[in-house]
C-alpha positions in Angstrom: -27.4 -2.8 17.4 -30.7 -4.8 17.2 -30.5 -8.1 19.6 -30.9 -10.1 16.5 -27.5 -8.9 15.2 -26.2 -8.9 18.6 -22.9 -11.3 18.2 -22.7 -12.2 21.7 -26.4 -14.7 21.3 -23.6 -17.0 18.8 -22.2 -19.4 21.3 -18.5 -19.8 20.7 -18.1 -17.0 18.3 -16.4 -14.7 20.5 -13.4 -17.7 21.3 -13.3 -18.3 17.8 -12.3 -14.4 17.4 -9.8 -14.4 20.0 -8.3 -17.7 18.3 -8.6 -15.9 14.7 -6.6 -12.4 16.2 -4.1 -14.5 17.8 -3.8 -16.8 14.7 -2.9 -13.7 12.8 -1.3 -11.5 15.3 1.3 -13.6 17.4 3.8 -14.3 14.7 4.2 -10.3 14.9 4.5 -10.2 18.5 7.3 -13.1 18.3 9.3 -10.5 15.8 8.8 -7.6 17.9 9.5 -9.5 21.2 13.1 -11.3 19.7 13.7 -8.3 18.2 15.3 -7.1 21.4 17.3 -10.6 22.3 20.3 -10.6 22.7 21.3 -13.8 21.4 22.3 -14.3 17.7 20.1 -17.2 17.6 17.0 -16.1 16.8 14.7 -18.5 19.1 17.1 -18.8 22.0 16.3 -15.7 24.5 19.2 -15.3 26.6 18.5 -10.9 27.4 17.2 -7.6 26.2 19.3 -5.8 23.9 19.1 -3.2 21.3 22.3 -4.4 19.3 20.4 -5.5 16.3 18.3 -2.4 15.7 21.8 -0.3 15.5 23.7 -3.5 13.6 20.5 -2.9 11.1 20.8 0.6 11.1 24.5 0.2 10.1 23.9 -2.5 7.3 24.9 -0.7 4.3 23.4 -2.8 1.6 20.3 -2.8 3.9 20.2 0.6 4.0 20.5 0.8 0.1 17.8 -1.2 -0.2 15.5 0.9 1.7 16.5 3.5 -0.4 15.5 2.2 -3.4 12.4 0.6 -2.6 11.1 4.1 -0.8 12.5 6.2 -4.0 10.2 3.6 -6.4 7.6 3.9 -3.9 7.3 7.4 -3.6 7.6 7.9 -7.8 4.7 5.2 -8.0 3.0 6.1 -5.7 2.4 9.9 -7.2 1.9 8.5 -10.9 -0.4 5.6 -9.6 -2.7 7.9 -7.2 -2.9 11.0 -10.3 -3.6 7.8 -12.9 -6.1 6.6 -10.6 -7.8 9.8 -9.6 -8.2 10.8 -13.3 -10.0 7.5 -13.8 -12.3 7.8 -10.8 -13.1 11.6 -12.3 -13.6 10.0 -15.7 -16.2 7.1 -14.6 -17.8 8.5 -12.4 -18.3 12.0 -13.0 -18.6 10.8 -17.3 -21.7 11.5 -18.6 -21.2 7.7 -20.5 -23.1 5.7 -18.5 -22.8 2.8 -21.0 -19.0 1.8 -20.9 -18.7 2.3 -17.0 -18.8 -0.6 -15.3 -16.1 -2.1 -18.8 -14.2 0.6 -17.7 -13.6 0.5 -13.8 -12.9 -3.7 -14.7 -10.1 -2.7 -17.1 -8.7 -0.4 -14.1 -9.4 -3.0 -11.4 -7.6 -5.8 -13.6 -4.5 -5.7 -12.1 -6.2 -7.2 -8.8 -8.1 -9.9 -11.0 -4.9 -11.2 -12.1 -1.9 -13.6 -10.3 0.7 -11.1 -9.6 3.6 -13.1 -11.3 1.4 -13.2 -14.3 1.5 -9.5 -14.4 5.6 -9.5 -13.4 5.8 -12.2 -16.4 4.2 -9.7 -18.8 6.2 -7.2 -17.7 9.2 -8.8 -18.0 8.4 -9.8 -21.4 6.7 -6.4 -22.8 10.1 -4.5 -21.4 12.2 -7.1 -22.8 10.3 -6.4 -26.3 10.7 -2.3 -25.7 14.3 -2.4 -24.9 14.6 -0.8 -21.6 17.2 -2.1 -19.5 17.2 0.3 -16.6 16.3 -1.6 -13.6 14.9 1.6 -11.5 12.8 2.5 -14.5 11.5 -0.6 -14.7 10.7 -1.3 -11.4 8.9 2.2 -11.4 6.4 1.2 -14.4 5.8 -2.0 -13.0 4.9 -0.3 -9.5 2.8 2.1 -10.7 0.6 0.2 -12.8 -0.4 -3.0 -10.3 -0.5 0.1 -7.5 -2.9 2.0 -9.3 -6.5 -0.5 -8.5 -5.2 0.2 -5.5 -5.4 4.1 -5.3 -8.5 4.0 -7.4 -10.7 2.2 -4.8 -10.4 4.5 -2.0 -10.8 7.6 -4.5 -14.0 5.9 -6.4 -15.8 5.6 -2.8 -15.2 9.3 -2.0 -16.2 10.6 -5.1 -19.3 8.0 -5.5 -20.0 9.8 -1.5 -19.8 13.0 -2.4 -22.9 15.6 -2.5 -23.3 17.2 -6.0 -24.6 19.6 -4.5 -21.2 21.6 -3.8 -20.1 21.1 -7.6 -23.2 22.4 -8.9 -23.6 25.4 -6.3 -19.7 26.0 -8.0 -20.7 25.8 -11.7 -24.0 28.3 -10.7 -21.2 31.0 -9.9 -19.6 30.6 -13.0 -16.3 29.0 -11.8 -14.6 26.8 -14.3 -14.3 23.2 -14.2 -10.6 23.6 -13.4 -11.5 25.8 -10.0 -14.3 23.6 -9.4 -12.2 20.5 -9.3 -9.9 22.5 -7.5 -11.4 24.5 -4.9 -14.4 22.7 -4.0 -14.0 18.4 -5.5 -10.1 18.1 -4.2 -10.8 19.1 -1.3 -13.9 17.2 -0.7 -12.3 13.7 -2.1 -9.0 14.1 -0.6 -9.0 11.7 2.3 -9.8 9.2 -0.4 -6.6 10.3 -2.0 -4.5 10.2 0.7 -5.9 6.6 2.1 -5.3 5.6 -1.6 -1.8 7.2 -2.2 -0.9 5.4 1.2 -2.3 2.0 0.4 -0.4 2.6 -3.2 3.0 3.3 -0.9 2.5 0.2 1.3 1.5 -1.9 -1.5 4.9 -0.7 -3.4 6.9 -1.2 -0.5 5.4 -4.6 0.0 6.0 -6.4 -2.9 8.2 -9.2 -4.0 7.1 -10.9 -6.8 7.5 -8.3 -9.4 10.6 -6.4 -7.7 12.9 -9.9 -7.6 11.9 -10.6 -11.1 12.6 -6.9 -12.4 15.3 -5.8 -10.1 18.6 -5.7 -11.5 22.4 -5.0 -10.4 21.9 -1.8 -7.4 18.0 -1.6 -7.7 17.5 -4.2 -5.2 14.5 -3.6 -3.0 13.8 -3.6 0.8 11.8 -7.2 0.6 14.3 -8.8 -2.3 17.1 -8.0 0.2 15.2 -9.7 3.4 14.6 -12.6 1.4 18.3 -13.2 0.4 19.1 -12.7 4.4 16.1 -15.5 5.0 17.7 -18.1 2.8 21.0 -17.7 4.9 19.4 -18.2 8.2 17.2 -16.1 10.5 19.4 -13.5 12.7 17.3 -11.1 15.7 18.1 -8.6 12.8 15.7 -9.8 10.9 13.5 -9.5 13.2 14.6 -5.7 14.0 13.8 -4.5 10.3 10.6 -6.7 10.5 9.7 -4.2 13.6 10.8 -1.6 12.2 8.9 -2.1 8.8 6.1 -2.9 11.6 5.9 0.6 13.2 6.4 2.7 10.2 3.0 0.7 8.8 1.1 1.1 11.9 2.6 5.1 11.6 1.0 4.9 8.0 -2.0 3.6 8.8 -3.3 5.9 11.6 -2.2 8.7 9.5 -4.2 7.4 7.0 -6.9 6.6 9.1 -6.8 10.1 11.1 -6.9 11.6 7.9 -10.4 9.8 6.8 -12.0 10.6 10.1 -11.5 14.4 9.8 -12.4 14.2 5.8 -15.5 12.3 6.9 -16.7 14.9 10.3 -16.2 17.9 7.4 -18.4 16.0 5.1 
């Protein structure tokens, strides 16, 4: 790094990011920390314990919860990521030029718009169709807000990628199925996998759409915390916000682990 891009000649911008990362990461700490109280009171620390991880793990409508919001994240997250990865093949390797950047904004949309406009509208357009399951729904509505998300990650790899490889594949007469297959998959996939987890996280995540389309015994993971919130804060709160913590973090360096190797092949 060149000394006039050296960050330390800003005075005061190195306390302001120590304020900024503890602005955003101390509320997190607090959770993990009373996590382990022992107190039901939430805020009063009175000893370590471990009670509310196993009264969590115990919670039966808790439990059901996870269930259903890792089933509808899991289905969304494989028609989201094969959606998206069709589009990134179909802008970007598409011989028309002309309708590409149209096209890629009519993917992206979903991250343009308010997400309870988009829960509204689906509300509404399954209203219209008829469908009254409440997994279904949730699992159209998941898949098509997740799917920007997927597609990002996937259009950067491919946009990366040396044609190089494809056309040395075409000059040996493979097909375009083996070519995508043996030689583009391969190449693109840590873009698929950090998009497929960043569709799963995203699914798991929301609220917004899943408490307006959730109905009787589809009730997900963050509709369920919610309903506990509005009856008081409990350390076992804080136990399945540390849990939901550490499988994230477990995600993530997957995710990232994944994208590092991908990237020292390339």
């Amino acid at each position: 790094m060149s000394r006039q891009h050296d960050v330390k000649r800003y005075p005061g911008f190195g306390w302001l990011t120590i304020v900024f990362f503890a602005w955003l990461y101390l509320p997190l700490l607090v959770v993990v920390v009373y996590s382990f109280n022992a107190n039901r009171i939430a805020g009063v620390w009175t000893g370590f314990s471990l009670d509310w991880y196993a009264a969590a793990l115990k919670n039966v409508p808790l439990m059901n919860a996870l269930k259903t919001s890792v089933t509808v994240a899991l289905i969304a997250t494989a028609v989201a990521t094969s959606v998206a990865l069709m589009a990134a093949l179909a802008i970007i390797r598409g011989r028309n030029v002309r309708f590409r950047r149209l096209s890629e904004t009519v993917v992206n949309l979903p991250l343009l718009l308010p997400e309870i406009v988009l829960a509204v509208a689906s509300l509404i357009l399954f209203s219209l169709v008829g469908i009254q399951n409440g997994m279904l729904k949730l699992i159209l509505a998941h898949s098509a807000f997740c799917t920007p998300f997927a597609f990002l990650p996937i259009r950067a790899r491919l946009q990366g990628m040396n044609l190089d490889f494809e056309e040395a594949s075409a000059d040996l007469y493979a097909s375009r199925w083996t070519t995508f297959r043996r030689v583009t998959l391969p190449l693109i996939f840590p873009g698929v996998f950090s998009g497929a987890m960043l569709a799963f996280l995203i699914s798991m995540d929301d609220f917004i759409t899943s408490n307006m389309l959730a109905s009787g015994g589809t009730t997900t993971l963050p509709v369920y915390i919610f309903s506990l919130i509005r009856s008081g804060t409990s350390p076992e709160l804080n136990a399945i916000g540390t849990l939901m913590i550490l499988a994230s973090l477990i995600l993530a360096t997957i995710a990232l682990l994944v994208a590092g190797r991908g990237t020292r092949n390339t």
